[in-house]
C-alpha positions, 0 to 999 in steps of 0.5 A, spaced: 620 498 492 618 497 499 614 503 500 610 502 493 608 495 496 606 498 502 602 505 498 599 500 493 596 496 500 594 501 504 590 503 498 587 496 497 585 496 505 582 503 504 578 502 498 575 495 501 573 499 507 569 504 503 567 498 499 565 495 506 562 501 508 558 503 502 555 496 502 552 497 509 550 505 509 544 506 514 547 500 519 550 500 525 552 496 530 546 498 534 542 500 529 538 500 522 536 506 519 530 506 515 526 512 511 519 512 509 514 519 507 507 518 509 502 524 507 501 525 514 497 531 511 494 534 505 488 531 501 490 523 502 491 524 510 488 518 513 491 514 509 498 516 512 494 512 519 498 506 515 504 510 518 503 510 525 500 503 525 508 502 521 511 506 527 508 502 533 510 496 530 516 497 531 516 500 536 515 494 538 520 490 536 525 495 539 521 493 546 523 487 544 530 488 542 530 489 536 533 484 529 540 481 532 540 486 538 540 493 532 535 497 533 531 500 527 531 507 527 525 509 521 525 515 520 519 518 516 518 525 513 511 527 511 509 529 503 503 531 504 501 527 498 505 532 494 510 529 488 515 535 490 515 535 497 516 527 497 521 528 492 525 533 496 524 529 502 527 522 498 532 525 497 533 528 504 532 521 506 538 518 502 543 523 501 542 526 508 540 521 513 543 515 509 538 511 511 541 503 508 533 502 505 526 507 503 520 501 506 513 502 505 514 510 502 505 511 500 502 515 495 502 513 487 504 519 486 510 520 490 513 514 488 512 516 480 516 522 482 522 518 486 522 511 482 526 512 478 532 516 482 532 511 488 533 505 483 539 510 480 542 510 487 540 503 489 537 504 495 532 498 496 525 501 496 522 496 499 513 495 499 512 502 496 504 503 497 501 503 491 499 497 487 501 502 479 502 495 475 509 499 472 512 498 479 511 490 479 515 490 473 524 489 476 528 489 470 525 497 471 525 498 477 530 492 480 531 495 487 522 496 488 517 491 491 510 493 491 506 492 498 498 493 495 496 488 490 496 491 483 490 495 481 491 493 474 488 485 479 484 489 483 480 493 476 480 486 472 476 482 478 471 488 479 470 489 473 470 480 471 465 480 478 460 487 475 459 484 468 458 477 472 453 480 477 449 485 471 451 483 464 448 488 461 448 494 465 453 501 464 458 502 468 460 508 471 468 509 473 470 515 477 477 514 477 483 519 480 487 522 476 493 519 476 496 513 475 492 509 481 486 511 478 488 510 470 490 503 473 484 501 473 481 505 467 486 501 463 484 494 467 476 495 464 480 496 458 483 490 458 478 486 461 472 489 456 475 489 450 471 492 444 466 492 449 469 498 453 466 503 449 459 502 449 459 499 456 463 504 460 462 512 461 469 514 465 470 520 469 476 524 472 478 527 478 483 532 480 486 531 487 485 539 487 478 539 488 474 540 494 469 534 492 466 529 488 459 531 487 459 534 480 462 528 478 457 523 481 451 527 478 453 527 471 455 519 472 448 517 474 445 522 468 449 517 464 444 511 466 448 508 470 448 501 474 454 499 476 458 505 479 466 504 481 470 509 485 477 508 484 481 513 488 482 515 495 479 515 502 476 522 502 473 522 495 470 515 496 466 518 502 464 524 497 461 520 492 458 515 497 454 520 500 452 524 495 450 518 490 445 516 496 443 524 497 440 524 489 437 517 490 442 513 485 443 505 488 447 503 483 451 496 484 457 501 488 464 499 488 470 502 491 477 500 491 481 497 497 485 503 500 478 507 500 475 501 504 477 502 511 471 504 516 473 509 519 476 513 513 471 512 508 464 508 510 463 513 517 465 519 514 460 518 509 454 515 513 454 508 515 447 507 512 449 510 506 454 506 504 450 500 505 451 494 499 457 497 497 462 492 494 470 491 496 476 487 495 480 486 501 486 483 504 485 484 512 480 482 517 476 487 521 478 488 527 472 492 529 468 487 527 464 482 532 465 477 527 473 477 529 473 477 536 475 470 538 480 470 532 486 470 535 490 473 530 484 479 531 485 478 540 493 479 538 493 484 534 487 489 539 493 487 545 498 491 540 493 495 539 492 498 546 499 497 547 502 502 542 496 505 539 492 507 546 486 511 543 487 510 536 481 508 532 481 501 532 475 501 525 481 504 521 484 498 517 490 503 515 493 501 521 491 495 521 495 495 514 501 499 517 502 493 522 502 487 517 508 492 513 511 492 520 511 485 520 513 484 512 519 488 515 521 484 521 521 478 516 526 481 511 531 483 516 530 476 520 532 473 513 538 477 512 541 473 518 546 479 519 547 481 512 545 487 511 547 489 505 543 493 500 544 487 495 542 481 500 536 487 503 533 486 496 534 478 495 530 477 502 524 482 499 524 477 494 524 470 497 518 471 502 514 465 502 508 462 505 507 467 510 501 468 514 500 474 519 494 474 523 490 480 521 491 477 513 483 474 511 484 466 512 489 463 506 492 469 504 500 469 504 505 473 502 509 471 497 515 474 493 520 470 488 523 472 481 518 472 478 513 477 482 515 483 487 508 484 490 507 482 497 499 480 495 495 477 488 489 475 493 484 478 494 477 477 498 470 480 495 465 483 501 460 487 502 458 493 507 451 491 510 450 497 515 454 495 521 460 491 518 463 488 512 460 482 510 465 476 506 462 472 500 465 468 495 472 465 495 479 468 495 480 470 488 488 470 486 491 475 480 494 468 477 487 466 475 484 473 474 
Protein backbone atom coordinates (compact mmCIF):
# COMPACT_ATOMS: atom_id res chain seq x y z
CA UNK A 1 0.00 0.00 0.00
CA UNK A 2 2.84 1.96 0.90
CA UNK A 3 4.74 1.91 -2.27
CA UNK A 4 1.42 2.51 -4.16
CA UNK A 5 1.20 5.66 -2.28
CA UNK A 6 4.56 6.43 -2.82
CA UNK A 7 4.26 5.73 -7.22
CA UNK A 8 0.96 7.51 -7.35
CA UNK A 9 3.07 10.46 -5.68
CA UNK A 10 6.08 10.72 -7.46
CA UNK A 11 3.40 10.54 -10.62
CA UNK A 12 1.43 13.46 -9.28
CA UNK A 13 5.05 15.37 -8.71
CA UNK A 14 5.91 14.49 -12.16
CA UNK A 15 2.93 15.39 -13.90
CA UNK A 16 3.00 19.00 -11.94
CA UNK A 17 6.57 19.39 -13.18
CA UNK A 18 5.71 18.93 -16.87
CA UNK A 19 2.39 20.87 -16.34
CA UNK A 20 4.79 23.87 -14.69
CA UNK A 21 7.37 23.52 -17.48
CA UNK A 22 4.94 23.60 -20.31
CA UNK A 23 3.49 26.54 -19.04
CA UNK A 24 6.73 28.34 -19.16
CA UNK A 25 8.33 27.01 -22.56
CA UNK A 26 10.67 29.47 -23.83
CA UNK A 27 11.49 30.94 -20.40
CA UNK A 28 14.33 30.66 -18.10
CA UNK A 29 15.74 32.22 -15.10
CA UNK A 30 17.97 34.23 -17.29
CA UNK A 31 16.12 34.65 -20.37
CA UNK A 32 12.73 34.53 -22.72
CA UNK A 33 12.90 33.22 -25.79
CA UNK A 34 10.82 35.21 -28.51
CA UNK A 35 10.23 34.30 -32.41
CA UNK A 36 9.56 36.40 -35.19
CA UNK A 37 10.01 36.02 -39.14
CA UNK A 38 10.65 39.03 -41.18
CA UNK A 39 11.33 39.09 -45.05
CA UNK A 40 14.41 40.31 -44.84
CA UNK A 41 14.29 39.29 -48.49
CA UNK A 42 12.55 38.98 -51.48
CA UNK A 43 9.62 41.51 -52.93
CA UNK A 44 8.60 42.89 -49.54
CA UNK A 45 12.21 43.60 -48.20
CA UNK A 46 12.24 47.07 -46.97
CA UNK A 47 9.60 46.61 -44.72
CA UNK A 48 11.56 43.84 -43.02
CA UNK A 49 13.51 47.35 -41.47
CA UNK A 50 10.71 46.82 -38.92
CA UNK A 51 12.76 44.04 -37.78
CA UNK A 52 15.76 45.37 -37.09
CA UNK A 53 14.14 48.73 -35.58
CA UNK A 54 12.41 45.61 -33.29
CA UNK A 55 15.74 44.13 -32.58
CA UNK A 56 17.61 47.43 -31.63
CA UNK A 57 14.92 47.72 -29.41
CA UNK A 58 15.71 45.09 -27.44
CA UNK A 59 18.76 45.26 -27.77
CA UNK A 60 18.31 48.12 -25.57
CA UNK A 61 16.26 46.81 -22.99
CA UNK A 62 18.95 44.05 -22.65
CA UNK A 63 21.53 46.98 -21.97
CA UNK A 64 19.45 47.83 -19.24
CA UNK A 65 19.04 44.59 -17.89
CA UNK A 66 16.48 43.33 -19.23
CA UNK A 67 12.48 42.34 -17.62
CA UNK A 68 12.91 41.21 -14.01
CA UNK A 69 16.82 40.49 -14.56
CA UNK A 70 15.61 37.72 -17.67
CA UNK A 71 16.98 38.82 -20.98
CA UNK A 72 14.84 38.51 -24.14
CA UNK A 73 16.33 36.26 -26.41
CA UNK A 74 14.08 36.89 -30.23
CA UNK A 75 15.03 35.16 -32.49
CA UNK A 76 14.14 35.83 -36.08
CA UNK A 77 14.14 33.87 -39.31
CA UNK A 78 13.83 35.53 -42.37
CA UNK A 79 10.69 34.27 -44.94
CA UNK A 80 11.49 36.15 -47.78
CA UNK A 81 7.91 37.21 -47.72
CA UNK A 82 6.97 33.59 -49.06
CA UNK A 83 4.07 31.59 -47.08
CA UNK A 84 6.18 28.39 -47.50
CA UNK A 85 9.24 29.57 -46.20
CA UNK A 86 7.29 31.54 -43.06
CA UNK A 87 5.71 28.15 -42.64
CA UNK A 88 8.46 26.13 -42.47
CA UNK A 89 10.32 28.86 -40.24
CA UNK A 90 7.01 29.12 -37.65
CA UNK A 91 7.57 25.69 -37.13
CA UNK A 92 11.30 25.78 -36.41
CA UNK A 93 10.50 28.74 -34.11
CA UNK A 94 7.90 26.72 -32.13
CA UNK A 95 8.98 22.92 -32.15
CA UNK A 96 12.79 23.44 -32.44
CA UNK A 97 13.73 26.77 -30.77
CA UNK A 98 10.74 26.52 -28.22
CA UNK A 99 10.23 29.89 -27.97
CA UNK A 100 7.52 30.81 -25.14
CA UNK A 101 5.64 33.24 -27.81
CA UNK A 102 5.82 34.52 -31.89
CA UNK A 103 5.80 38.93 -31.73
CA UNK A 104 5.41 40.90 -34.07
CA UNK A 105 6.06 37.88 -37.26
CA UNK A 106 5.20 40.61 -40.53
CA UNK A 107 3.86 39.88 -43.96
CA UNK A 108 -0.12 39.32 -44.61
CA UNK A 109 0.68 36.47 -46.40
CA UNK A 110 2.91 34.39 -43.94
CA UNK A 111 0.34 34.90 -41.35
CA UNK A 112 -2.49 33.72 -43.43
CA UNK A 113 -0.31 30.70 -43.84
CA UNK A 114 0.64 30.03 -40.01
CA UNK A 115 -2.51 31.23 -38.00
CA UNK A 116 -4.26 28.77 -37.65
CA UNK A 117 -1.44 26.30 -36.67
CA UNK A 118 0.05 28.71 -34.07
CA UNK A 119 -3.70 29.17 -32.45
CA UNK A 120 -3.75 24.95 -32.77
CA UNK A 121 -0.31 24.95 -30.52
CA UNK A 122 -1.38 27.90 -28.28
CA UNK A 123 1.63 29.94 -28.64
CA UNK A 124 0.50 33.39 -28.16
CA UNK A 125 1.24 35.26 -31.34
CA UNK A 126 1.16 38.59 -30.37
CA UNK A 127 1.06 42.11 -32.76
CA UNK A 128 1.37 40.07 -35.90
CA UNK A 129 2.13 42.77 -38.90
CA UNK A 130 -0.92 43.21 -40.78
CA UNK A 131 -4.00 44.81 -40.34
CA UNK A 132 -6.37 41.49 -42.33
CA UNK A 133 -9.75 42.15 -40.54
CA UNK A 134 -9.95 38.27 -40.10
CA UNK A 135 -7.10 38.29 -37.62
CA UNK A 136 -8.82 40.85 -35.21
CA UNK A 137 -11.77 38.43 -34.64
CA UNK A 138 -10.35 36.06 -31.26
CA UNK A 139 -12.91 33.72 -30.72
CA UNK A 140 -10.93 32.50 -34.09
CA UNK A 141 -7.83 33.08 -33.30
CA UNK A 142 -7.90 33.25 -29.41
CA UNK A 143 -4.10 33.31 -29.24
CA UNK A 144 -3.45 36.41 -32.12
CA UNK A 145 -3.34 40.26 -31.41
CA UNK A 146 -2.90 42.71 -34.33
CA UNK A 147 -0.14 45.24 -34.27
CA UNK A 148 -1.57 47.45 -37.73
CA UNK A 149 -4.78 49.26 -37.52
CA UNK A 150 -7.11 47.35 -39.69
CA UNK A 151 -7.08 47.61 -43.36
CA UNK A 152 -10.62 47.04 -43.72
CA UNK A 153 -10.64 50.97 -41.00
CA UNK A 154 -7.91 52.28 -43.09
CA UNK A 155 -9.94 51.34 -46.57
CA UNK A 156 -13.25 52.78 -45.29
CA UNK A 157 -11.54 56.38 -44.11
CA UNK A 158 -10.01 56.56 -47.52
CA UNK A 159 -12.71 55.72 -49.06
CA UNK A 160 -15.23 58.28 -46.58
CA UNK A 161 -12.35 61.14 -47.33
CA UNK A 162 -12.33 60.43 -51.36
CA UNK A 163 -16.06 60.53 -51.96
CA UNK A 164 -16.01 63.62 -49.59
CA UNK A 165 -13.24 65.55 -51.15
CA UNK A 166 -14.74 64.43 -55.02
CA UNK A 167 -18.02 63.20 -55.05
CA UNK A 168 -18.37 62.59 -58.31
CA UNK A 169 -15.19 61.17 -59.39
CA UNK A 170 -14.26 57.42 -60.46
CA UNK A 171 -12.07 55.59 -58.29
CA UNK A 172 -9.18 53.67 -59.37
CA UNK A 173 -7.95 50.54 -56.83
CA UNK A 174 -4.63 48.94 -57.45
CA UNK A 175 -4.67 46.62 -54.91
CA UNK A 176 -2.14 43.49 -53.99
CA UNK A 177 -3.33 40.42 -54.61
CA UNK A 178 -3.82 38.96 -51.55
CA UNK A 179 -5.57 39.39 -48.22
CA UNK A 180 -3.82 42.84 -47.55
CA UNK A 181 -5.16 44.39 -50.77
CA UNK A 182 -8.67 42.48 -50.85
CA UNK A 183 -9.28 44.21 -47.33
CA UNK A 184 -9.32 47.26 -48.83
CA UNK A 185 -11.28 46.25 -51.87
CA UNK A 186 -14.07 44.74 -49.64
CA UNK A 187 -13.97 48.08 -47.50
CA UNK A 188 -14.87 50.51 -50.62
CA UNK A 189 -17.52 47.44 -51.08
CA UNK A 190 -18.53 48.18 -47.83
CA UNK A 191 -18.47 51.94 -47.51
CA UNK A 192 -19.89 52.50 -51.18
CA UNK A 193 -22.61 50.09 -51.26
CA UNK A 194 -24.66 50.14 -54.52
CA UNK A 195 -22.34 52.59 -55.71
CA UNK A 196 -19.08 50.49 -55.96
CA UNK A 197 -20.20 49.31 -59.37
CA UNK A 198 -20.32 52.31 -60.90
CA UNK A 199 -18.00 54.33 -58.97
CA UNK A 200 -14.90 52.16 -59.02
CA UNK A 201 -12.65 50.12 -61.53
CA UNK A 202 -10.19 47.83 -59.45
CA UNK A 203 -7.03 46.03 -60.45
CA UNK A 204 -5.05 43.22 -59.26
CA UNK A 205 -1.61 42.68 -58.90
CA UNK A 206 0.78 39.70 -58.32
CA UNK A 207 3.59 40.16 -56.00
CA UNK A 208 5.26 37.97 -58.69
CA UNK A 209 5.53 40.88 -61.22
CA UNK A 210 8.39 43.10 -61.81
CA UNK A 211 6.15 46.02 -61.94
CA UNK A 212 3.19 48.08 -61.90
CA UNK A 213 3.09 50.01 -64.83
CA UNK A 214 0.79 48.22 -67.18
CA UNK A 215 -1.57 48.34 -64.60
CA UNK A 216 -1.25 52.16 -63.82
CA UNK A 217 -1.71 52.87 -67.80
CA UNK A 218 -4.91 50.97 -67.79
CA UNK A 219 -6.38 52.59 -64.28
CA UNK A 220 -6.00 56.25 -65.92
CA UNK A 221 -7.68 55.09 -69.39
CA UNK A 222 -10.33 54.15 -66.95
CA UNK A 223 -10.94 58.13 -66.27
CA UNK A 224 -10.08 58.08 -63.29
CA UNK A 225 -9.77 60.83 -60.59
CA UNK A 226 -8.96 59.59 -57.58
CA UNK A 227 -6.17 56.65 -57.77
CA UNK A 228 -5.55 54.10 -54.35
CA UNK A 229 -2.63 51.90 -54.25
CA UNK A 230 -3.16 49.28 -51.46
CA UNK A 231 -0.19 46.99 -51.33
CA UNK A 232 3.47 47.11 -50.55
CA UNK A 233 6.43 49.66 -50.65
CA UNK A 234 7.98 48.70 -53.90
CA UNK A 235 4.75 48.90 -55.90
CA UNK A 236 3.78 51.88 -54.52
CA UNK A 237 6.88 53.51 -55.62
CA UNK A 238 6.26 51.81 -58.92
CA UNK A 239 2.87 53.38 -59.60
CA UNK A 240 3.98 56.83 -58.03
CA UNK A 241 6.53 57.19 -60.55
CA UNK A 242 4.75 56.06 -63.49
CA UNK A 243 1.63 57.70 -63.00
CA UNK A 244 3.62 60.96 -62.72
CA UNK A 245 5.66 59.91 -66.17
CA UNK A 246 2.12 59.77 -68.24
CA UNK A 247 1.04 62.89 -66.82
CA UNK A 248 -1.99 61.56 -64.68
CA UNK A 249 -2.67 63.70 -61.34
CA UNK A 250 -5.36 62.05 -59.99
CA UNK A 251 -6.38 62.32 -56.16
CA UNK A 252 -3.26 59.84 -55.30
CA UNK A 253 -3.85 57.69 -52.22
CA UNK A 254 -1.45 55.11 -50.64
CA UNK A 255 -1.85 52.83 -47.81
CA UNK A 256 0.23 53.21 -44.50
CA UNK A 257 2.71 50.24 -44.61
CA UNK A 258 3.82 52.15 -48.44
CA UNK A 259 4.25 55.45 -46.48
CA UNK A 260 7.73 55.49 -45.35
CA UNK A 261 9.89 58.19 -47.03
CA UNK A 262 12.41 56.18 -47.63
CA UNK A 263 10.83 52.96 -48.71
CA UNK A 264 8.43 54.28 -51.00
CA UNK A 265 8.15 58.53 -51.99
CA UNK A 266 12.62 58.77 -52.55
CA UNK A 267 12.61 55.54 -54.43
CA UNK A 268 9.79 56.95 -56.48
CA UNK A 269 10.89 60.62 -56.61
CA UNK A 270 10.14 62.99 -53.90
CA UNK A 271 8.75 65.59 -56.73
CA UNK A 272 6.58 62.94 -57.97
CA UNK A 273 4.87 61.86 -55.03
CA UNK A 274 3.90 65.39 -54.36
CA UNK A 275 -0.12 65.84 -53.12
CA UNK A 276 -0.34 62.22 -52.16
CA UNK A 277 -2.66 61.38 -49.34
CA UNK A 278 -1.85 58.87 -46.34
CA UNK A 279 -2.83 57.81 -43.17
CA UNK A 280 -0.37 57.42 -40.28
CA UNK A 281 0.06 56.42 -36.73
CA UNK A 282 3.84 57.97 -36.22
CA UNK A 283 5.63 60.90 -36.30
CA UNK A 284 8.65 61.66 -38.93
CA UNK A 285 11.51 61.82 -37.61
CA UNK A 286 13.25 63.34 -40.36
CA UNK A 287 11.08 65.62 -40.62
CA UNK A 288 12.20 69.53 -39.46
CA UNK A 289 8.70 69.98 -37.86
CA UNK A 290 9.63 67.22 -35.15
CA UNK A 291 13.07 68.32 -33.99
CA UNK A 292 12.34 69.89 -30.61
CA UNK A 293 9.55 67.01 -29.92
CA UNK A 294 10.75 65.12 -27.26
CA UNK A 295 9.44 62.14 -27.85
CA UNK A 296 11.45 62.58 -31.67
CA UNK A 297 15.05 63.97 -29.56
CA UNK A 298 14.66 60.22 -27.60
CA UNK A 299 14.06 58.42 -30.27
CA UNK A 300 17.25 59.95 -32.84
CA UNK A 301 19.36 59.18 -29.43
CA UNK A 302 18.25 55.67 -29.67
CA UNK A 303 18.53 55.97 -33.24
CA UNK A 304 22.10 56.59 -33.17
CA UNK A 305 22.83 54.30 -30.31
CA UNK A 306 21.75 51.17 -31.80
CA UNK A 307 20.81 51.69 -35.47
CA UNK A 308 24.46 53.86 -36.23
CA UNK A 309 24.06 54.61 -39.93
CA UNK A 310 20.62 53.50 -40.76
CA UNK A 311 18.21 55.66 -42.62
CA UNK A 312 16.43 57.70 -40.12
CA UNK A 313 13.57 58.66 -42.98
CA UNK A 314 12.33 54.94 -43.06
CA UNK A 315 9.22 54.97 -40.71
CA UNK A 316 9.62 50.80 -40.79
CA UNK A 317 12.23 51.44 -38.13
CA UNK A 318 10.58 53.74 -36.40
CA UNK A 319 7.37 50.99 -36.54
CA UNK A 320 9.70 48.21 -35.34
CA UNK A 321 10.58 50.19 -32.13
CA UNK A 322 7.07 51.29 -30.98
CA UNK A 323 6.61 47.25 -31.13
CA UNK A 324 9.42 47.08 -29.00
CA UNK A 325 8.13 48.93 -26.77
CA UNK A 326 4.62 47.13 -27.10
CA UNK A 327 6.75 44.43 -26.08
CA UNK A 328 8.28 45.75 -23.21
CA UNK A 329 4.95 46.66 -21.79
CA UNK A 330 3.59 43.26 -21.95
CA UNK A 331 6.25 41.48 -20.43
CA UNK A 332 6.28 44.48 -17.39
CA UNK A 333 2.79 43.33 -16.81
CA UNK A 334 3.16 40.02 -16.61
CA UNK A 335 5.01 40.89 -13.36
CA UNK A 336 6.95 37.57 -13.37
CA UNK A 337 4.00 35.36 -14.64
CA UNK A 338 5.22 34.23 -17.79
CA UNK A 339 2.96 31.88 -18.69
CA UNK A 340 1.51 31.39 -21.95
CA UNK A 341 -2.05 32.37 -20.59
CA UNK A 342 -1.17 35.39 -18.77
CA UNK A 343 1.26 36.59 -21.96
CA UNK A 344 -2.00 36.66 -23.93
CA UNK A 345 -4.28 38.31 -21.03
CA UNK A 346 -1.40 41.18 -20.72
CA UNK A 347 -1.52 41.68 -24.88
CA UNK A 348 -5.21 42.16 -24.11
CA UNK A 349 -5.16 44.53 -21.13
CA UNK A 350 -2.90 47.62 -22.51
CA UNK A 351 -4.55 50.80 -21.89
CA UNK A 352 -3.86 54.22 -22.28
CA UNK A 353 -0.32 53.97 -23.50
CA UNK A 354 1.63 56.51 -25.24
CA UNK A 355 4.85 56.11 -26.97
CA UNK A 356 6.88 59.04 -28.07
CA UNK A 357 6.92 58.56 -31.63
CA UNK A 358 2.87 58.07 -31.73
CA UNK A 359 1.24 61.45 -33.51
CA UNK A 360 -0.13 63.39 -30.72
CA UNK A 361 -3.67 61.49 -29.03
CA UNK A 362 -3.02 58.16 -30.38
CA UNK A 363 -2.78 55.30 -27.71
CA UNK A 364 -2.67 51.83 -27.71
CA UNK A 365 -5.46 50.06 -26.33
CA UNK A 366 -6.32 46.40 -26.28
CA UNK A 367 -9.17 44.66 -23.94
CA UNK A 368 -11.90 42.10 -24.84
CA UNK A 369 -13.47 43.44 -27.20
CA UNK A 370 -10.50 44.58 -29.30
CA UNK A 371 -7.13 42.75 -30.16
CA UNK A 372 -5.48 45.61 -32.15
CA UNK A 373 -3.04 47.83 -30.84
CA UNK A 374 -4.54 50.95 -33.05
CA UNK A 375 -8.05 52.29 -34.23
CA UNK A 376 -6.62 55.78 -34.83
CA UNK A 377 -5.47 57.10 -37.80
CA UNK A 378 -4.25 60.63 -38.63
CA UNK A 379 -4.50 61.74 -42.64
CA UNK A 380 -1.31 63.78 -44.13
CA UNK A 381 -0.41 64.85 -47.28
CA UNK A 382 3.20 64.67 -49.07
CA UNK A 383 4.29 68.42 -50.00
CA UNK A 384 7.89 67.66 -51.63
CA UNK A 385 9.89 67.75 -48.75
CA UNK A 386 7.95 66.15 -45.62
CA UNK A 387 4.51 64.91 -44.63
CA UNK A 388 2.03 67.42 -44.25
CA UNK A 389 -1.08 66.61 -40.85
CA UNK A 390 -4.41 67.86 -41.67
CA UNK A 391 -7.71 67.25 -40.19
CA UNK A 392 -8.25 65.79 -36.87
CA UNK A 393 -7.64 62.03 -35.58
CA UNK A 394 -10.08 59.78 -37.09
CA UNK A 395 -10.95 56.59 -34.99
CA UNK A 396 -12.32 52.83 -36.36
CA UNK A 397 -15.22 53.26 -33.77
CA UNK A 398 -16.53 56.33 -35.81
CA UNK A 399 -15.74 55.47 -39.16
Amino acid sequence: MMRRMFVGVAMAVMLFGLQVRAETVGVTDTEIKIGATFPFSGPASPLSNTGKGLIAYVNSINDRGGIGGKKINLITYDDAYSPPKTVEQTRKLVESDEVAFMFSPLGTPGIAATIKYVNLKKVPHLFVVSGVNKFTNFKEFPMTTTGLPSYDTEGKIYAKYITKTLPDAKIALLYQNDDLGKDFLAAFKGYLKDSFDKKVVASAYELSEPTVDTHVVNLKASGAGAFLVAGTPKFAAQAIKKAFDIGWKPLFLINYVSSSVASTIVPAGPEKAIGIVAATIAKDPSDKKWENDAGIQWYKSHFAQYLPGADIGDANYVYGTEQGQILEQILKQCAGDYSRENIVKQARNIRDLSLPTLMPGITINTGPQNSMAYTQLQLQRWSGTSWEQFGGLLDATSE
